[in-house]
C-alpha positions in Angstrom: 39.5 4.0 -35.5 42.3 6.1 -34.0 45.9 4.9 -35.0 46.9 5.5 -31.4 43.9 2.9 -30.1 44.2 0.5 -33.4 48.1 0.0 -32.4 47.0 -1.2 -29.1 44.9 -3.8 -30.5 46.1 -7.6 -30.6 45.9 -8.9 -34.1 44.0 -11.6 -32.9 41.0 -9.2 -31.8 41.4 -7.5 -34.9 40.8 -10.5 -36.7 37.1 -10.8 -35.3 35.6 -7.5 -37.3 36.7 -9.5 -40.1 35.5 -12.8 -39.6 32.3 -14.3 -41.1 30.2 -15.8 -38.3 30.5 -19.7 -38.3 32.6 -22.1 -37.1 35.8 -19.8 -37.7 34.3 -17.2 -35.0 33.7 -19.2 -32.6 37.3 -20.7 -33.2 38.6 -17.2 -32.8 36.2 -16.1 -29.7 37.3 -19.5 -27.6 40.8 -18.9 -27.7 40.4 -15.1 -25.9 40.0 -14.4 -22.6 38.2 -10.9 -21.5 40.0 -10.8 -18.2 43.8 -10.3 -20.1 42.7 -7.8 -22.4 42.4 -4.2 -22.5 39.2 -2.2 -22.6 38.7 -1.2 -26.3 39.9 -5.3 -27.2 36.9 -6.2 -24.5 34.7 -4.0 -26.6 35.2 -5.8 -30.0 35.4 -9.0 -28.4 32.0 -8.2 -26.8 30.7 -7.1 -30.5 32.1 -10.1 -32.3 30.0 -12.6 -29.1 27.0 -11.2 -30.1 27.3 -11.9 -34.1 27.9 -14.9 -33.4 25.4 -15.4 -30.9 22.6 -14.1 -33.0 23.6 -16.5 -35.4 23.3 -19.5 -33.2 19.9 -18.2 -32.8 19.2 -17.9 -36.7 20.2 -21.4 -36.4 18.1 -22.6 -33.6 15.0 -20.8 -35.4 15.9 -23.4 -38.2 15.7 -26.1 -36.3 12.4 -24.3 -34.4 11.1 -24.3 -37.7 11.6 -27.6 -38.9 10.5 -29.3 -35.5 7.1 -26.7 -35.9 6.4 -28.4 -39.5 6.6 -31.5 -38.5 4.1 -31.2 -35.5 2.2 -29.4 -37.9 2.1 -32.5 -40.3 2.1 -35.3 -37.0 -1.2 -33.5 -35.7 -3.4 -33.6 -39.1 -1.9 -37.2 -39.2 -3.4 -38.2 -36.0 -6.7 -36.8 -36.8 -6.8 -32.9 -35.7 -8.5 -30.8 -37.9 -6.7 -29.7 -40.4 -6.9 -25.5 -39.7 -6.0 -26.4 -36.0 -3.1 -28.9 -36.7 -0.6 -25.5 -36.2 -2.3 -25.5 -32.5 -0.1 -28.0 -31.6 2.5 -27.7 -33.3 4.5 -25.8 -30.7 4.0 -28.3 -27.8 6.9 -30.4 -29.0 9.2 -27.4 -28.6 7.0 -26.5 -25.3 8.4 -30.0 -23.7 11.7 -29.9 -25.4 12.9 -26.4 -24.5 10.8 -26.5 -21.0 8.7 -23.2 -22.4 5.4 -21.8 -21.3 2.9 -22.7 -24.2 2.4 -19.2 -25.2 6.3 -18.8 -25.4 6.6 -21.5 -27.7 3.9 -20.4 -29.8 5.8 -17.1 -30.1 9.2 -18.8 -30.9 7.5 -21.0 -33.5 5.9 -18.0 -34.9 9.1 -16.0 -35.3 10.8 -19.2 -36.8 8.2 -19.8 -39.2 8.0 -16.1 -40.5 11.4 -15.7 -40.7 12.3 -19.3 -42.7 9.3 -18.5 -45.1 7.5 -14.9 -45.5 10.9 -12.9 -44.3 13.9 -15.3 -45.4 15.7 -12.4 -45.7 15.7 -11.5 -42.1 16.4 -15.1 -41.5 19.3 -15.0 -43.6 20.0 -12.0 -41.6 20.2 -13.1 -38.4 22.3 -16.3 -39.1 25.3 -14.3 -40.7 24.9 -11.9 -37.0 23.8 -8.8 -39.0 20.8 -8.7 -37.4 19.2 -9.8 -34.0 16.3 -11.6 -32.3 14.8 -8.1 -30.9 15.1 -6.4 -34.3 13.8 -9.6 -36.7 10.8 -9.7 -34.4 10.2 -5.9 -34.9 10.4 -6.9 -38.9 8.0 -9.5 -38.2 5.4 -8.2 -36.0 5.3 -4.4 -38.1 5.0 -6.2 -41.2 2.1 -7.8 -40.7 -0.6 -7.2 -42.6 1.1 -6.0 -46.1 1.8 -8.4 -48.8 4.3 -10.3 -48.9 5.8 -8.3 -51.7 5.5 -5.2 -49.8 6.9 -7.0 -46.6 10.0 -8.0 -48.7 10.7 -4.5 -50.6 10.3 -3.1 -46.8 12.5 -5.5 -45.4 15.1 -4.7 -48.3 15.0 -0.9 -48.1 15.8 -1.2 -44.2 17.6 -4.3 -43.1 20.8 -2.0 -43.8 19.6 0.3 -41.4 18.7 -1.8 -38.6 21.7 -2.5 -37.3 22.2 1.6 -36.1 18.7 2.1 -34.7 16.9 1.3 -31.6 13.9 -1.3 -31.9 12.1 2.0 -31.1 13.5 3.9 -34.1 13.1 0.9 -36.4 9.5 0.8 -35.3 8.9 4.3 -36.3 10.7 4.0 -39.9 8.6 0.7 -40.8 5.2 2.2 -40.2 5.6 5.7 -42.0 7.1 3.2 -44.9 4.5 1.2 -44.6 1.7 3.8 -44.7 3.5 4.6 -47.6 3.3 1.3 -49.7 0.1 0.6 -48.9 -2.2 3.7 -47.7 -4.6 1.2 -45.8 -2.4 -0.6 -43.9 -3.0 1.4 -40.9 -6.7 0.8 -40.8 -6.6 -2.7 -41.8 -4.0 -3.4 -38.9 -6.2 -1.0 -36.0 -9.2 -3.2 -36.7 -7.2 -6.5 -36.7 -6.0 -5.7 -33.2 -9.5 -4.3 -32.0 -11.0 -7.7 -32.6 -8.3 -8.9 -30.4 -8.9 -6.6 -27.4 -8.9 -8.1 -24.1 -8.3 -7.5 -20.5 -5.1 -9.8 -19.2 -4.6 -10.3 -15.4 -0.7 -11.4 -14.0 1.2 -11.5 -10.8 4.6 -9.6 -10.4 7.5 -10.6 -8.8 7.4 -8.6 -5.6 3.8 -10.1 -4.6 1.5 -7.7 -6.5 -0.3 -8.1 -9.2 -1.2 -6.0 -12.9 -4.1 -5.7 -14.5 -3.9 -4.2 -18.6 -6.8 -3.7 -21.1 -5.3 -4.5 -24.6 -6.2 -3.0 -28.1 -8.7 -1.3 -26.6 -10.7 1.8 -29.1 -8.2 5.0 -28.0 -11.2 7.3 -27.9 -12.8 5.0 -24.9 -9.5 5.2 -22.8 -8.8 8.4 -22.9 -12.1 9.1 -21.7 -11.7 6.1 -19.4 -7.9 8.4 -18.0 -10.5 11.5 -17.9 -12.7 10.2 -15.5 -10.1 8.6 -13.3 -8.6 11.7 -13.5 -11.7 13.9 -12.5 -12.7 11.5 -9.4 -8.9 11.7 -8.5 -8.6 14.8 -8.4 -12.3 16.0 -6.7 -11.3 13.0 -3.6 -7.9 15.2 -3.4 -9.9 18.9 -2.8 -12.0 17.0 -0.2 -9.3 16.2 1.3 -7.8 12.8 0.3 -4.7 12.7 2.1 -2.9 9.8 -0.3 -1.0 10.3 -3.9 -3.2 10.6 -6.8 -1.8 7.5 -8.3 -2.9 5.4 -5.6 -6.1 7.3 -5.5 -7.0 7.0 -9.3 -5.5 2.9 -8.9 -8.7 2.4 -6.3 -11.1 4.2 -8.6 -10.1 2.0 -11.3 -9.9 -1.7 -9.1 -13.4 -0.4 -6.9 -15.1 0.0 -10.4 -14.3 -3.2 -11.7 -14.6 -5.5 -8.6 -18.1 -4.9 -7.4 -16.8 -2.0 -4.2 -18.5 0.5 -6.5 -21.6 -0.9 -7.5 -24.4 1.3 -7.9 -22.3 4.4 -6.2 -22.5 8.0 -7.1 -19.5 9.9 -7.5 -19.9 11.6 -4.5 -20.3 8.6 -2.4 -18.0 6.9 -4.3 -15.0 10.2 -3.5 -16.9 9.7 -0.1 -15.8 6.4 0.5 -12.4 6.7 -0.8 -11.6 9.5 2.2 -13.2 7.2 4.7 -10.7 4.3 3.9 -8.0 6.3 3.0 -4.6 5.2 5.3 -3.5 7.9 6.7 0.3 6.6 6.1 -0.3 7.1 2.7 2.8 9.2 1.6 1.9 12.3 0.1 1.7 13.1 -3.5 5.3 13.5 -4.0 7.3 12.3 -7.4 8.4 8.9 -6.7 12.5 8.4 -7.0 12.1 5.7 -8.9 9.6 7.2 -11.7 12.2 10.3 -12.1 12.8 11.0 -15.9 10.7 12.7 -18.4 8.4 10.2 -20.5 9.6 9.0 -23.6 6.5 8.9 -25.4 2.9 9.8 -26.0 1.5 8.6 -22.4 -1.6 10.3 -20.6 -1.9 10.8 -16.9 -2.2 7.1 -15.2 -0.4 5.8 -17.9 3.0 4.0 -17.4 6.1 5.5 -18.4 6.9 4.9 -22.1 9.9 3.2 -21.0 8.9 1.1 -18.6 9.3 -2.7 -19.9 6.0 -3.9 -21.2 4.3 -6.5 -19.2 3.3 -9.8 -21.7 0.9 -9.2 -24.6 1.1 -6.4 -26.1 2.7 -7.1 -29.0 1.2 -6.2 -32.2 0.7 -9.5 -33.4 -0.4 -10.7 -30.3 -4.1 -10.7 -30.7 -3.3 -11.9 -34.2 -2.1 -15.0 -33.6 -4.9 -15.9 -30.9 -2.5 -15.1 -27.6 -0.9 -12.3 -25.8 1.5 -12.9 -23.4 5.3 -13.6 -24.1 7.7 -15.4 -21.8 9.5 -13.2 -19.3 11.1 -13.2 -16.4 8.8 -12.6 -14.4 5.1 -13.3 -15.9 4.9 -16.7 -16.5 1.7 -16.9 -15.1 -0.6 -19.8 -14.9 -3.9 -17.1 -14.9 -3.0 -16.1 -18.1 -2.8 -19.5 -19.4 -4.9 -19.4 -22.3 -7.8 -22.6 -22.8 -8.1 -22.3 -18.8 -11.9 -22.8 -17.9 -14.1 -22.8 -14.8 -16.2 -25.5 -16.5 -16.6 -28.4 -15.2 -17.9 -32.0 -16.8 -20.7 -31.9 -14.4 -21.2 -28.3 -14.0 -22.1 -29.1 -9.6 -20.2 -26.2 -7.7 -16.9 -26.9 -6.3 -17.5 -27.0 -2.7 -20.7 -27.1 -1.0 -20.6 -25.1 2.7 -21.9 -24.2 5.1 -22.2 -20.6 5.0 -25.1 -18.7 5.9 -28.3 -18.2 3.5 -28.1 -14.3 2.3 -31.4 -12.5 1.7 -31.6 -9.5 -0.6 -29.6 -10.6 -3.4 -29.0 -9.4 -6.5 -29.6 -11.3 -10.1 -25.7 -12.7 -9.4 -27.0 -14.2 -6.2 -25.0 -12.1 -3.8 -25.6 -9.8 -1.7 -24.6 -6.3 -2.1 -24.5 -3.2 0.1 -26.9 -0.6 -0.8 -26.5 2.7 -2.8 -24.1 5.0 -1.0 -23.3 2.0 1.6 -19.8 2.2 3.1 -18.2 -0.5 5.2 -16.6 -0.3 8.2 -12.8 1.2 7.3 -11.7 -1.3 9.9 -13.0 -4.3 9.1 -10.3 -6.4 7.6 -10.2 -6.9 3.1 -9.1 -9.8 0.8 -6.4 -7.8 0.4 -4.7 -7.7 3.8 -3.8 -3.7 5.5 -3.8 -1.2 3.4 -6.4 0.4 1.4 -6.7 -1.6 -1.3 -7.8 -4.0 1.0 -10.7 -2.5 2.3 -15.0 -2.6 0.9 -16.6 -4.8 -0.2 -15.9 -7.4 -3.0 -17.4 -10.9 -3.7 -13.7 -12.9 -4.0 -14.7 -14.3 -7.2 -11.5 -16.2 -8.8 -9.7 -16.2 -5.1 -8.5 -19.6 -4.1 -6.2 -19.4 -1.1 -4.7 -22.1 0.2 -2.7 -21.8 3.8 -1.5 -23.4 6.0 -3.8 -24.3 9.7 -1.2 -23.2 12.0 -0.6 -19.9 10.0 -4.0 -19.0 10.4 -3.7 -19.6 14.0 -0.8 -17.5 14.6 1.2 -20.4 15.2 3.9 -19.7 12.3 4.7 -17.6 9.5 5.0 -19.7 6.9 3.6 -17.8 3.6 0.3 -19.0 2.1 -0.6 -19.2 -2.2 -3.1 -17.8 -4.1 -3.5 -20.4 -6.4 -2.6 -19.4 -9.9 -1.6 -16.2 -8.9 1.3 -15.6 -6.2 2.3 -16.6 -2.9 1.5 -14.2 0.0 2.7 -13.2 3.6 1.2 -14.9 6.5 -0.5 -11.4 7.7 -2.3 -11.0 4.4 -3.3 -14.8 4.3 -5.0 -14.5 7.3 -7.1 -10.9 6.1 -8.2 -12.9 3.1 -9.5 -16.0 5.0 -10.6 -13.4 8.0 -12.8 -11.5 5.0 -13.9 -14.5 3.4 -15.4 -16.7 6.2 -18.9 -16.9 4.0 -16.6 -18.6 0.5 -16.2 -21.9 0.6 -13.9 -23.4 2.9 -12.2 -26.9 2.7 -9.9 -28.9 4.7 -7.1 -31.2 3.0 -5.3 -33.3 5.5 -2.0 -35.2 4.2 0.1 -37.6 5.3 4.1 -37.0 6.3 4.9 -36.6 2.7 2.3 -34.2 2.0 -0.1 -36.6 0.2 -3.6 -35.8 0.8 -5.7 -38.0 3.0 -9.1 -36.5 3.4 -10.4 -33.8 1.1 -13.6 -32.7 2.4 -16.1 -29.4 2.5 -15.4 -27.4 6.1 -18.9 -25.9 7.7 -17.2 -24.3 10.8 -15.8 -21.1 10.7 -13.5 -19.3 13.4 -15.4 -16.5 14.9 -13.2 -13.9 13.8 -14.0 -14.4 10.2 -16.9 -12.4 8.3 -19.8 -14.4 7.4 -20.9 -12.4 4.6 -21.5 -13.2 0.7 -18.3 -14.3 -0.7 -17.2 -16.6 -3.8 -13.8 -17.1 -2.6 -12.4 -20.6 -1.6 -9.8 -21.2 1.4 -8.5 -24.5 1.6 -6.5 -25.2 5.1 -3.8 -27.7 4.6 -2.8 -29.7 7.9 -1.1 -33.2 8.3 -2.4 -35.9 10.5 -0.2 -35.6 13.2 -0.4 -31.7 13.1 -4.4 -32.3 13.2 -4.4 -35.0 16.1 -1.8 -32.2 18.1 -4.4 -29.6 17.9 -7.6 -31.2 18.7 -6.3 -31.5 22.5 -5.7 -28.1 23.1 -7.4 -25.4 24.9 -5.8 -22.7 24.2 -7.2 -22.5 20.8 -8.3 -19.1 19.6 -12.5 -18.4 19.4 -14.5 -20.6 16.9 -11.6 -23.0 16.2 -11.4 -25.9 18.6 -15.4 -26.0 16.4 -13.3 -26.5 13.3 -10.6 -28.8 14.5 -12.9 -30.8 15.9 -14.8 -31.4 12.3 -11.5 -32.1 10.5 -10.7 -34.6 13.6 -14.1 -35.8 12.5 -13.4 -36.0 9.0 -10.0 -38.6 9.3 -12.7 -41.4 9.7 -13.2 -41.0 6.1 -9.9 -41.0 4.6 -8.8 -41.8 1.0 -10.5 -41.2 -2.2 -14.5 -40.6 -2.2 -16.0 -43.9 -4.0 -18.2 -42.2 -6.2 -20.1 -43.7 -9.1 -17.8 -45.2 -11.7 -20.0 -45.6 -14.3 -20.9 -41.7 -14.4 -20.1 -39.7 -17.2 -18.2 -37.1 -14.4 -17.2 -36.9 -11.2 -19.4 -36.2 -8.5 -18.3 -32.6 -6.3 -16.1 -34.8 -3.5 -14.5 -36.5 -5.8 -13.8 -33.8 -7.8 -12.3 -32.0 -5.1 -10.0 -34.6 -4.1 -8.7 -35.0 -8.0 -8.0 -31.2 -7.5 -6.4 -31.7 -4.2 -4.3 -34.4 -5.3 -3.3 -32.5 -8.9 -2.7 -28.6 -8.1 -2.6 -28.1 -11.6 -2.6 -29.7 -14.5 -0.6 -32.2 -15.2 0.8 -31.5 -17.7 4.5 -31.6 -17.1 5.1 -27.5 -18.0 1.4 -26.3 -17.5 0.2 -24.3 -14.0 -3.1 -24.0 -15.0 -4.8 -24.3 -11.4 -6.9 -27.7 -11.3 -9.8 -25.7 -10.1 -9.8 -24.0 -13.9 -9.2 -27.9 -15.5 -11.2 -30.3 -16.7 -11.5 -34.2 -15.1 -10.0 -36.2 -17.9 -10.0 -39.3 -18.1 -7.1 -41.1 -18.5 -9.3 -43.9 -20.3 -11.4 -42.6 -22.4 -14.8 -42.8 -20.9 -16.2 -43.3 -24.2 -14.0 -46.6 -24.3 -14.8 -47.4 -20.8 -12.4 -46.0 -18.6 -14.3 -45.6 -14.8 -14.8 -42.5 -13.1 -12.8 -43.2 -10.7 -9.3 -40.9 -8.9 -7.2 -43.7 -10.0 -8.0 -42.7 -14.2 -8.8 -39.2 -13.5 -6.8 -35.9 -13.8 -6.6 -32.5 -13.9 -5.9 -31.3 -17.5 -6.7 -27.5 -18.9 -8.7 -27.0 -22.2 -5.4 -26.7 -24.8 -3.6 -30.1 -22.9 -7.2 -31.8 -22.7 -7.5 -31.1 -26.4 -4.3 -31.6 -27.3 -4.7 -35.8 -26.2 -6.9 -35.6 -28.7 -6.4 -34.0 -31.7 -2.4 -33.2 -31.1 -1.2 -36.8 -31.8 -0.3 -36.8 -27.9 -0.6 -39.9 -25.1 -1.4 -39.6 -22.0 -1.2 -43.0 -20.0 -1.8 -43.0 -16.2 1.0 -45.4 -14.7 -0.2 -45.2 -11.4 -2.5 -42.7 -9.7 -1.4 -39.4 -9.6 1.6 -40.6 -12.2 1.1 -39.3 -15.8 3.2 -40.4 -18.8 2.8 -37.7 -21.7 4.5 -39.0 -24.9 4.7 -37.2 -28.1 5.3 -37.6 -31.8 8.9 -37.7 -30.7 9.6 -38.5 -26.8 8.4 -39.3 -23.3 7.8 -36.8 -20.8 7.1 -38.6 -17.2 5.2 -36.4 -14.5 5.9 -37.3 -10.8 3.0 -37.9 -9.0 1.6 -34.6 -7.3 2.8 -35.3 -3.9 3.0 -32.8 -1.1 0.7 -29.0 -0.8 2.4 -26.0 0.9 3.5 -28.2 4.1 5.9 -30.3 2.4 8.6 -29.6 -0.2 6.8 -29.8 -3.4 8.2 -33.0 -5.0 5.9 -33.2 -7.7 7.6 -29.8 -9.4 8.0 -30.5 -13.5 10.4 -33.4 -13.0 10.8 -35.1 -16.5 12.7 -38.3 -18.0 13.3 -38.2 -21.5 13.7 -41.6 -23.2 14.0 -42.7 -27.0 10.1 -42.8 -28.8 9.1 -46.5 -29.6 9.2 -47.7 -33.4 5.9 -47.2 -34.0 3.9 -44.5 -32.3 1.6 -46.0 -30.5 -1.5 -44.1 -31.8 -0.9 -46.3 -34.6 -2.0 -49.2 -32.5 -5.3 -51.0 -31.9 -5.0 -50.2 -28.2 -8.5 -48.2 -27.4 -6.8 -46.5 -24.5 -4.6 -45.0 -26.8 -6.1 -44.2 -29.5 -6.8 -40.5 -29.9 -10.5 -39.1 -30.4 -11.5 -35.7 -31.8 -14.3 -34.7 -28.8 -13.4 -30.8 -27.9 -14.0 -28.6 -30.5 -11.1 -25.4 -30.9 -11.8 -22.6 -28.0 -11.0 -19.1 -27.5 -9.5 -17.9 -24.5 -10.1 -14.7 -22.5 -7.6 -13.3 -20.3 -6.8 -9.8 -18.2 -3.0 -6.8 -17.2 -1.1 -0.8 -11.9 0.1 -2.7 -8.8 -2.1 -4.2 -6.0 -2.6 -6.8 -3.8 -3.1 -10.0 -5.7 -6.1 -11.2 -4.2 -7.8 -8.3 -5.2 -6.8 -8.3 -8.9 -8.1 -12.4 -9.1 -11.2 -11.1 -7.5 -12.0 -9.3 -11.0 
């Protein structure tokens, strides 16, 4: 350092470069305010923060660790297989930390690889020499050598680290890798091809992504070359959008049905019948300026654009993708989510017109070189991508009934996905009008009266094929406002009158309480009642959950709303082979308690016309002596009924109604 610059520095700043981190740094680091000192002290204060902050972490990882082996050792205790006891291992720090599941999984992974295979990145990490972004570089590129090899490549690099970018470290630990073991390479690509999926999530501003993940190289590039060639051929006939935009409806019409049995020529037909004619021209977009930084074919995204969740190396390794970020904590992606059901009987039953000339899939489909109507209005609201045909499989919408009749604003949800603007909320219901439709009518609070199956439609909606479900949320008084009017647009004073109708029936369906599962009404009202599941940190839609009973039917717990809930495949599961309780206080009120602690769900009161009360509210309080697993109750006792399942899940920028149509 200059002597001019190191006069200028207080000796109390100085004193940080030279200070272990610890208890002594932080000593240091609180008795120095940024705002007093000059720039170049700001800088070494900054530097000296971040040692010591990635040694808090190396010591939270510790504790990660430790909490991880002891759910590890808790779940084969209570009876869980002993390969899937490290299943749920990382739900205690899930509750604790208030994590996604697949965020805790991550964490514990890190943890555990750097207290055992990689100590020395551990050690690392807790004296501030290295941090979190760079020890998970060392841990994800290592994996797959031997642990001798990891350790000699750790060694030869960790005092590099520090001065390269994750990118560069990335690049030095495979050619060393390569280098140590020649078959590395292979043994790693074929690892991650058994792990190749297709991951769907919703972005921040209202769209949504869709990714295909350790997919072979040879099929994507020819995958880029087509979308490339039908790009380019709608362009010369005349195509008057960006080629982007043009190669992003190739892509979403070929995977959602629009495109089914097209030609090309049809298909480049179709695209310049729907094209909007506001579509800006192909001009560089100011906010993709910059050259690539990377190996990335046209349609790709920049090199340097942040990487939505799952990608990581180690991703498909470990059984999941996605990492926790700011903005992808999606319950879609939620991995053990499942459309089945205990009884398998279709969620709704409606009234929607019989369809002739079907395919296999039971739906009908416009014939070869068909094009809709460019007017007619999509599932995905104005705009292109909104327009053709598509089926609406995995679109639940759930809106409000005076934002459908123009009479407010108020934005609608996909469930599971993202909420959405009143205008597109009322194209998806307007293009849906053969899904099924349902009514939920609550009370002031927002706690559903009647759940019931809607037959009517409004006559504005399209009556054809369509797996999508819309669910129209109303209050009573709301309700018994409308069904006087007259001024009602076409079709609906027809469906106010049937959810008038439908008040005489208010409160849970009966059902059969000795049934195995719930019959569909019941079912739907559980559903209605739940959102998701309810679990205290899990968004899993209910419609993708099982009906579990909070007593065991197998013990005799009743089929019955007041000891049924919504609970997805990995919480279902992890009742009963993860050492967890789950007690039903009151209907609709969950208690979850673990190994260690209590987590107490609110019950799900209120839908999109009432402030959601039911949000992950928790109250922590001491565990009892003696786990009550341990106990004769037969309620609490856990049972080993769902056998370990693999999850599925999908990742370009459209509406996200179309992308959960896929």
């Amino acid at each position: 350092m200059p002597v001019e610059l190191q006069e200028r520095i207080r000796p109390a700043v100085a004193a940080l470069e030279r200070t272990p981190t610890g208890p002594a740094l932080a000593g240091l680091l609180a008795g120095l305010d940024p705002t007093v000192l000059s720039g170049a002290e700001c800088v070494l204060l900054m530097r000296a923060r971040y040692r010591q902050s990635n040694h808090e972490r190396g010591q939270l990882l510790a504790v990660v660790d430790e909490v991880r082996r002891r759910g590890v050792a808790d779940a084969a205790g209570f009876g869980a297989d002993p390969d899937q006891a490290g299943e749920f291992a990382a739900d205690e720090v899930r509750a604790a930390l208030v994590l996604t599941r697949r965020a805790a999984e991550d964490l514990c992974h890190l943890a555990e690889d750097l207290a055992h295979r990689l100590p020395t990145m551990g050690a690392a990490l807790c004296a501030g020499r290295l941090d979190q972004p760079r020890a998970r570089v060392f841990s994800e590129w290592t994996q797959g050598l031997s642990d001798e090899h990891a350790r000699a490549l750790c060694a030869a690099l960790l005092p590099l680290a520090a001065s390269l970018t994750t990118g560069q470290l990335i690049d030095k630990l495979k050619r060393h890798a390569i280098a140590l073991d020649p078959t590395w390479a292979r043994r790693r690509y074929e690892k991650a091809l058994r792990g190749r999926r297709v991951v769907g999530h919703r972005n921040a501003d209202g769209t949504a992504s869709l990714h295909g993940y350790n997919l072979p190289p040879e099929r994507v590039v020819a995958a880029c070359a087509r979308l490339d060639a039908l790009g380019l051929a709608a362009k010369r006939a005349g195509h008057p959008g960006r080629l982007d935009h043009i190669r992003a409806e190739i892509y979403l019409g070929m995977l959602d049905g629009r495109f089914h049995d097209l030609d090309d020529d049809t298909i480049i037909t179709h695209l310049i019948t729907t094209a909007d004619a506001t579509d800006p021209a192909d001009t560089p977009d100011p906010d993709n300026a910059g050259g690539d930084d990377g190996d990335t074919g046209p349609g790709h995204p920049r090199a340097d654009h942040p990487s939505p969740p799952g990608p990581g190396p180690t991703g498909a390794a470990r059984g999941h993708g996605a990492t926790d970020t700011a903005t992808t904590d999606s319950a879609a992606t939620e991995p053990g989510a499942s459309e089945d059901d205990v009884t398998g009987a279709p969620d709704d039953v409606t009234g929607a017109p019989d369809v002739t000339g079907t395919t296999g899939g039971g739906l009908a489909r416009p014939g070869r070189g068909a094009v809709e109507d460019p007017g007619s209005p999509g599932p995905g609201g104005g705009g292109s991508g909104g327009r053709g045909w598509v089926d609406g499989r995995g679109v639940e919408l759930s809106v409000r009934l005076g934002t459908l009749l123009g009479q407010d604003g108020k934005p609608a949800e996909l469930l599971g996905w993202a909420p959405v603007h009143a205008e597109q909320a009322r194209a998806i219901a307007a293009g849906h009008g053969g899904g099924s439709w349902r009514y939920v009518i609550t009370d002031g609070d927002g706690y559903p009266i009647v759940v019931g199956p809607l037959r009517r439609r409004p006559t504005t909606s399209i009556r054809g094929p369509s797996r999508a479900v819309v669910e129209l949320l109303v209050d009573r008084a709301g309700l018994l406002a409308l069904a006087g009017r007259s001024d009602l647009p076409d079709g609906w004073p027809a469906v106010i009158a049937e959810m008038t109708a439908g008040l005489a029936r208010a409160g849970a369906p009966a059902g059969d309480p000795t049934a195995r599962g719930p019959r569909a009404a019941l079912r739907r009202w559980i559903r209605a009642r739940d959102r998701t599941c309810v679990h205290p940190f899990c968004r899993v839609p209910a419609r993708r959950t099982d009906a579990d009973h909070s007593i065991e039917y197998a013990r005799g717990g009743a089929t019955t709303d007041r000891n049924l809930g919504s609970a997805c495949k990995h919480d279902h599961r992890l009742r009963h082979e993860g050492g967890w309780i789950l007690t039903q206080i009151a209907t609709g009120h969950f208690l979850w308690t673990s190994p260690h602690r209590k987590l107490e769900t609110l019950p799900n009161r209120g839908t999109l016309d009432r402030p959601r009360r039911r949000n992950p509210r928790c109250t922590i309080r001491p565990p009892p002596r003696e786990h009550p697993c341990t106990s004769d109750s037969p309620v609490l006792r856990p049972m080993r009924t769902y056998p370990a399942t693999a999850c599925l899940m999908i990742f370009v920028s459209w509406p996200a109604a179309t992308v959960s149509s896929l």
